[in-house]
C-alpha positions as CSV (number, residue, x, y, z in Angstrom):
1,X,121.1,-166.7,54.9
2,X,119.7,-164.6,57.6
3,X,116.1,-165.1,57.2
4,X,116.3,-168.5,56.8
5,X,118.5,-169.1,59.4
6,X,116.0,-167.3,62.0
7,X,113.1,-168.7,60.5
8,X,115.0,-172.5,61.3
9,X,115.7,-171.4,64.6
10,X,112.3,-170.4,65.8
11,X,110.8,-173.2,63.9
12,X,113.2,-175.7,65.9
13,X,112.8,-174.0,69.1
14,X,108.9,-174.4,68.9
15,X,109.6,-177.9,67.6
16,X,110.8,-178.9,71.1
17,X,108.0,-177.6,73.1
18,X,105.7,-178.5,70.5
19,X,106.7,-182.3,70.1
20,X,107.5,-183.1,74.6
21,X,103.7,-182.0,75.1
22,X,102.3,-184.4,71.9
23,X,104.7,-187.6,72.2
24,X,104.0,-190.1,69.4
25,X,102.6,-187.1,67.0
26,X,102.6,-188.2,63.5
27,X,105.2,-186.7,61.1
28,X,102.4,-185.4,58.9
29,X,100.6,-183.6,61.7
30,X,103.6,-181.8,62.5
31,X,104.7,-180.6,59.4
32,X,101.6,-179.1,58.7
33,X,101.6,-177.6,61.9
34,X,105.0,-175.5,61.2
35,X,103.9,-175.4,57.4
36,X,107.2,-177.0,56.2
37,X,107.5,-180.3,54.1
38,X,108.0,-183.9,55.8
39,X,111.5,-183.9,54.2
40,X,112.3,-180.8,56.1
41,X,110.9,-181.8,59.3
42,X,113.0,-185.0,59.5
43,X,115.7,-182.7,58.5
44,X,115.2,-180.9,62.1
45,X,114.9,-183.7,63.7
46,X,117.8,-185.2,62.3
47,X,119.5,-182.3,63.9
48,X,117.9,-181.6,67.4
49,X,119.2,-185.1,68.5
50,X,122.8,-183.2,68.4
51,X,121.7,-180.0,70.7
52,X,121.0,-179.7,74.9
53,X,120.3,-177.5,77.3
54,X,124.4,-176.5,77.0
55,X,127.0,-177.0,74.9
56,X,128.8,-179.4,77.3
57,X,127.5,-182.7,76.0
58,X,125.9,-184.8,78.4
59,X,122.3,-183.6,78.4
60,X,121.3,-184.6,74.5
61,X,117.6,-185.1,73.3
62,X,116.5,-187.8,72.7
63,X,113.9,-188.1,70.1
64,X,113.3,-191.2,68.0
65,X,111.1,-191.5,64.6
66,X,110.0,-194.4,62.4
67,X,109.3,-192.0,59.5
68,X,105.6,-192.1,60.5
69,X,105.4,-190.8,64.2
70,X,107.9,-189.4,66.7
71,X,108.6,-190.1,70.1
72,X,110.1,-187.7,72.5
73,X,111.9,-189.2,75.6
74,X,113.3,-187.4,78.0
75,X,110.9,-184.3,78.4
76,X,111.5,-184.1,82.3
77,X,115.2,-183.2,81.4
78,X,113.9,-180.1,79.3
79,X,111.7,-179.1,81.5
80,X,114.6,-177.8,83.4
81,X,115.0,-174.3,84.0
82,X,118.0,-172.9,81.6
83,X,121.1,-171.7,83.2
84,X,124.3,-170.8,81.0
85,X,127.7,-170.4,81.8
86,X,129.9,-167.4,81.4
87,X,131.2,-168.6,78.1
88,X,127.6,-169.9,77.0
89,X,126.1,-166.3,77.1
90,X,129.2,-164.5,75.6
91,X,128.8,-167.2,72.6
92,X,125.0,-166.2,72.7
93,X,125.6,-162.5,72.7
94,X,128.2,-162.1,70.2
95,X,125.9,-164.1,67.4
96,X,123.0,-162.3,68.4
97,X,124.5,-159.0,68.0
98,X,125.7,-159.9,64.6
99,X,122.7,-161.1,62.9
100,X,120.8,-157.7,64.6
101,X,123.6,-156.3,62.3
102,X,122.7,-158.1,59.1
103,X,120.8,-155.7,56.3
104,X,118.3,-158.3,54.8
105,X,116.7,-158.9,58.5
106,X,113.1,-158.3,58.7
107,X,112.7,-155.1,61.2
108,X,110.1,-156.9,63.5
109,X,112.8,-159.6,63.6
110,X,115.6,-156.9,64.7
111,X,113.5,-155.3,67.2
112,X,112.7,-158.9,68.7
113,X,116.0,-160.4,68.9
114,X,117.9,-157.0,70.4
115,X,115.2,-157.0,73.0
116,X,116.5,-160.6,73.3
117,X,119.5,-159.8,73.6
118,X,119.1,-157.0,76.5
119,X,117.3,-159.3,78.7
120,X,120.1,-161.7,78.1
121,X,122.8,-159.4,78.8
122,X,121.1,-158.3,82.1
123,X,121.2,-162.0,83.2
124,X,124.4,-162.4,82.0
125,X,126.5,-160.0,84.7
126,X,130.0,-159.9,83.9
127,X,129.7,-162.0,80.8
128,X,127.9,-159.3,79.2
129,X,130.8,-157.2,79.4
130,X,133.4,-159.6,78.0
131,X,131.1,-160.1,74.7
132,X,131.2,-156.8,74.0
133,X,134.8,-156.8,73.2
134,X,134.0,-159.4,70.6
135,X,132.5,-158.7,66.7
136,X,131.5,-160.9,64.2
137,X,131.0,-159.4,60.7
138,X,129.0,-162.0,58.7
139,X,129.4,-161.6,54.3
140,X,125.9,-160.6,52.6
141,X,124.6,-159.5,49.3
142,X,122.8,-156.9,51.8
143,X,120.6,-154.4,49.6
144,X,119.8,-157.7,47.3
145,X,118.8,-160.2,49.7
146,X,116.7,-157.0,51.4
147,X,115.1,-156.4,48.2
148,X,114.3,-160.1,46.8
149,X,113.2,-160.1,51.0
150,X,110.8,-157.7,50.2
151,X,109.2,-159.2,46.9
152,X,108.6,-162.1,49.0
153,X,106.8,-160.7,51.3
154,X,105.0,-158.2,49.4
155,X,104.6,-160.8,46.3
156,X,105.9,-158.3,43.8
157,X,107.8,-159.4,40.8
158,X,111.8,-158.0,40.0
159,X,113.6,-156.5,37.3
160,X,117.4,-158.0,37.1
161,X,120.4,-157.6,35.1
162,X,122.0,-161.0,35.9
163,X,126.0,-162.6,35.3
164,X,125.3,-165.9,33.6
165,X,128.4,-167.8,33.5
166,X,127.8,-170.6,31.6
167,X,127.3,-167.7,28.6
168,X,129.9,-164.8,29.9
169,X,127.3,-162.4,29.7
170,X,125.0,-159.7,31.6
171,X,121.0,-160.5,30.5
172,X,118.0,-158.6,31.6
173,X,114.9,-160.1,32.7
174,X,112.1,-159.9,35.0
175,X,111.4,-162.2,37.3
176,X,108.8,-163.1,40.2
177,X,110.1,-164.5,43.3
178,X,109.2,-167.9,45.1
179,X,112.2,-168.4,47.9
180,X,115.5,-167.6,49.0
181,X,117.8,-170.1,50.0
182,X,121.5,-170.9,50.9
183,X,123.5,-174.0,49.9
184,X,127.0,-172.5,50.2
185,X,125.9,-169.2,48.9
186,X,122.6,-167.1,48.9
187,X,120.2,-168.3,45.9
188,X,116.8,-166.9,44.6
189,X,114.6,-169.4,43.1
190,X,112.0,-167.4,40.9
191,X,109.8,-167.8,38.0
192,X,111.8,-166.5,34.7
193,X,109.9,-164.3,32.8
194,X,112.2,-164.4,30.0
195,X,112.5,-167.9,29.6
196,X,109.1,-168.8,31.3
197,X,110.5,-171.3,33.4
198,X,111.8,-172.0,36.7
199,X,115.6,-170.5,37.3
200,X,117.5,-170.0,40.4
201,X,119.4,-167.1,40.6
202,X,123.2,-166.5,42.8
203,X,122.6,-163.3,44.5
204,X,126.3,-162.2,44.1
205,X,126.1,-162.3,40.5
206,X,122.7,-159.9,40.6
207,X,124.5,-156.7,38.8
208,X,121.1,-154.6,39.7
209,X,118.0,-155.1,41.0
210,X,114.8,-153.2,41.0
211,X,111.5,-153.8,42.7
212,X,108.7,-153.5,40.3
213,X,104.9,-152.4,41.2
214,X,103.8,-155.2,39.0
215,X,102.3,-158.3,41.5
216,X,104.2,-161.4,41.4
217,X,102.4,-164.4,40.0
218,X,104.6,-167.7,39.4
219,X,102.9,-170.8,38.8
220,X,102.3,-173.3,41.3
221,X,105.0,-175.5,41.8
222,X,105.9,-177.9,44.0
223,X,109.3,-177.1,45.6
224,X,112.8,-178.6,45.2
225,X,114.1,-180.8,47.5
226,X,117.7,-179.2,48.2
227,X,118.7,-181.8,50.9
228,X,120.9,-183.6,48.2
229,X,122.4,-180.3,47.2
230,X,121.8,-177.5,45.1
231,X,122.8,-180.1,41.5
232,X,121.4,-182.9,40.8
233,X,121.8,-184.0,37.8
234,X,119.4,-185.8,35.7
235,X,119.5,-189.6,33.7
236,X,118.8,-187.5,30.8
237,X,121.5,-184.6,31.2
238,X,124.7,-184.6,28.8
239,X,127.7,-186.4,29.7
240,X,131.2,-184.6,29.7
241,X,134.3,-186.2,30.4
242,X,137.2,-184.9,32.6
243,X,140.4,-186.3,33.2
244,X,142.6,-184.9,36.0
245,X,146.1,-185.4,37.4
246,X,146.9,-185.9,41.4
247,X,146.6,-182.4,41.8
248,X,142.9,-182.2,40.3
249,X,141.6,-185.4,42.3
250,X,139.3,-182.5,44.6
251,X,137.0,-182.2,41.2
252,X,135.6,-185.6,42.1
253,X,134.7,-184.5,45.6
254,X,133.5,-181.4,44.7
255,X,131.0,-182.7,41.8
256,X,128.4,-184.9,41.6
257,X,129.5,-187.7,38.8
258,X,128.3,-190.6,37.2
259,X,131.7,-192.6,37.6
260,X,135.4,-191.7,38.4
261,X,137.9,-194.0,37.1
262,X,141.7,-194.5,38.4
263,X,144.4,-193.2,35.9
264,X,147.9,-194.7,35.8
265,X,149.0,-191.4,36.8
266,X,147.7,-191.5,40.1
267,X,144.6,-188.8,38.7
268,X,141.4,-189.2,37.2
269,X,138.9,-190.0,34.8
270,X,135.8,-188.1,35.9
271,X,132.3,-188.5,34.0
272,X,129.9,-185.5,35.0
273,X,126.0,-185.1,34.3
274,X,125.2,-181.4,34.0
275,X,122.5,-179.7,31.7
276,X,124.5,-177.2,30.6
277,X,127.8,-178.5,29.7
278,X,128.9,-175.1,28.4
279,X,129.3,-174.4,32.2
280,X,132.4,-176.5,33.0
281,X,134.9,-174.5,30.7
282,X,135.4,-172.5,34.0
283,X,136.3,-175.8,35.7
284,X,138.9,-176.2,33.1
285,X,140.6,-173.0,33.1
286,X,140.5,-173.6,36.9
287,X,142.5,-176.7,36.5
288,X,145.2,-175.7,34.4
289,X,148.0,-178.1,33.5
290,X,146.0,-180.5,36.6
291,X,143.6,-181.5,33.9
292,X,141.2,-181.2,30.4
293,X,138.1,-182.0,29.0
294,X,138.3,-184.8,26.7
295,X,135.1,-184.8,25.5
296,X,132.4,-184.0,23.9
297,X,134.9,-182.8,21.3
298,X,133.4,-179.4,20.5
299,X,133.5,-178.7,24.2
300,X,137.1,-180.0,24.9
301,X,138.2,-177.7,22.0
302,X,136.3,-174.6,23.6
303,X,137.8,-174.8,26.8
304,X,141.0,-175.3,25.1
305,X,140.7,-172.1,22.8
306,X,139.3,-170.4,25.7
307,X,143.1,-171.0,27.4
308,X,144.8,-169.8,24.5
309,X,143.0,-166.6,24.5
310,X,143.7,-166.3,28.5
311,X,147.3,-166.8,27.9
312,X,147.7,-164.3,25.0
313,X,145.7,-161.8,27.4
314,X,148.1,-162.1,29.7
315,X,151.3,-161.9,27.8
316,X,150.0,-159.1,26.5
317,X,149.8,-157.5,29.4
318,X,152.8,-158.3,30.8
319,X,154.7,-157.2,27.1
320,X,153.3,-153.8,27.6
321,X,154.3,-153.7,31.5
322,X,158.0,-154.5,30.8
323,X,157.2,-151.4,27.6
């Protein structure tokens, strides 16, 4: 997600100056410096070990934590003045050109980074020239993420027709907004005025959005921890039972399960958590002849009717083709 993604960068980027001039700072200190949680600090720093001053290896920080403070050790190495190669800076301008391109980008932002990006390219030379035969073109709900973008900011709440999958069906509701995120694909996580609750929303499967002049007002909540992905299934969640063939042996890597067991087969026996159970017919018709839900029983006979009445569709179609 674009804003996210900036926002990350900056934070990071200030992280490094931030933590060389206070060595030993305390993990809590920092965090409410950049406003972010612990768990997402430690996130950063969890990556900044793995980035330098190039992308040749060689000249890694090194910072260290005990969960409580954090130590920053080589600050005379950083301190050194930044000089790219030719393929560095055509790397640099071809993703900073594309996100400038990216609809749900914050204007201020745009200006900012293609102002960037012009003193980079006059530092650059010749490099400058050989990124601008290159393009990236990045996927994006564009006028959705730019609206929910907006609420945010302005704290206004949204009108929605939303796909629900785990029902088949296009609802209406108004909503007011609390984050965007991405974990694989763009999410809104808002208040739910129709079901006064939390809900998280896909952005792709937002059919129309409007922004309303009513103020958003959700609840105070305390905020998920993503880190262990987007599911997370609770103790007290129902249990539905999968078994797959060879061919279905990804469902186990792809889905967060209580237990898989071996089948003599060479496939599966796969026992998923999820709260609504409803939702895993699609796996099913995914699978195909590569595996079923055994149980619970009404469930197992859903998906199975569900198949039936895909396969008669289909004939169908194909009878009146061959007509």
């Amino acid at each position: 997600m674009a804003a996210n993604a900036i926002d990350q960068t900056r934070r990071m980027l200030s992280l490094v100056t931030y933590l060389r001039e206070r060595p030993g700072a305390h993990v809590s200190d920092v965090a409410r410096a950049f406003g972010i949680t612990e768990d997402e600090l430690i996130s950063d720093l969890d990556v900044l070990p793995m980035c330098g001053t190039s992308f040749r290896g060689g000249d890694l920080l090194d910072i260290d934590t005990d969960g409580d403070r954090i130590w920053w050790h080589n600050p005379d190495d950083v301190a050194e003045p930044l000089r790219l190669a030719a393929d560095e800076a055509t790397a640099l301008l071809v993703a900073a050109r594309a996100v400038a391109t990216l609809p749900g980008l914050r204007e201020s932002d745009r200006q900012a980074l293609l102002r960037a990006t012009a003193k980079l390219e006059a530092a650059a030379g010749e490099a400058a020239g050989a990124s601008s035969r290159l393009s990236v073109t990045f996927e994006s709900e564009g006028g959705v993420f730019a609206d929910v973008d907006r609420a945010i900011s302005e704290r206004r709440r949204l009108w929605l027709r939303y796909y629900s999958p785990a029902r088949d069906e296009l609802t209406e509701r108004e909503v007011d907004p609390i984050r965007l995120f991405a974990v694989g694909h763009t999410y809104m996580e808002a208040w739910c005025r129709l079901s006064e609750a939390r809900r998280t929303f896909r952005l792709d499967r937002v059919a129309e959005i409007k922004l309303l002049d009513a103020p958003a007002a959700p609840p105070e909540l305390e905020l998920r921890d993503l880190s262990a992905g987007l599911v997370q299934p609770s103790a007290d969640d129902p249990e539905v039972e999968v078994e797959v063939g060879p061919g279905g042996r990804w469902v186990a890597e792809y889905y967060p399960h209580d237990s898989a067991e071996e089948l003599p087969d060479g496939g599966l026996r796969i026992t998923i958590r999820t709260p609504a159970p409803a939702s895993l017919r699609r796996l099913a018709l995914r699978l195909g002849r590569d595996g079923r839900i055994t149980s619970p029983r009404d469930l197992a006979e859903n998906a199975r009717r569900a198949a039936r009445e895909a396969l008669a569709a289909y004939d169908s179609d194909d009878a009146q083709r061959q007509d």
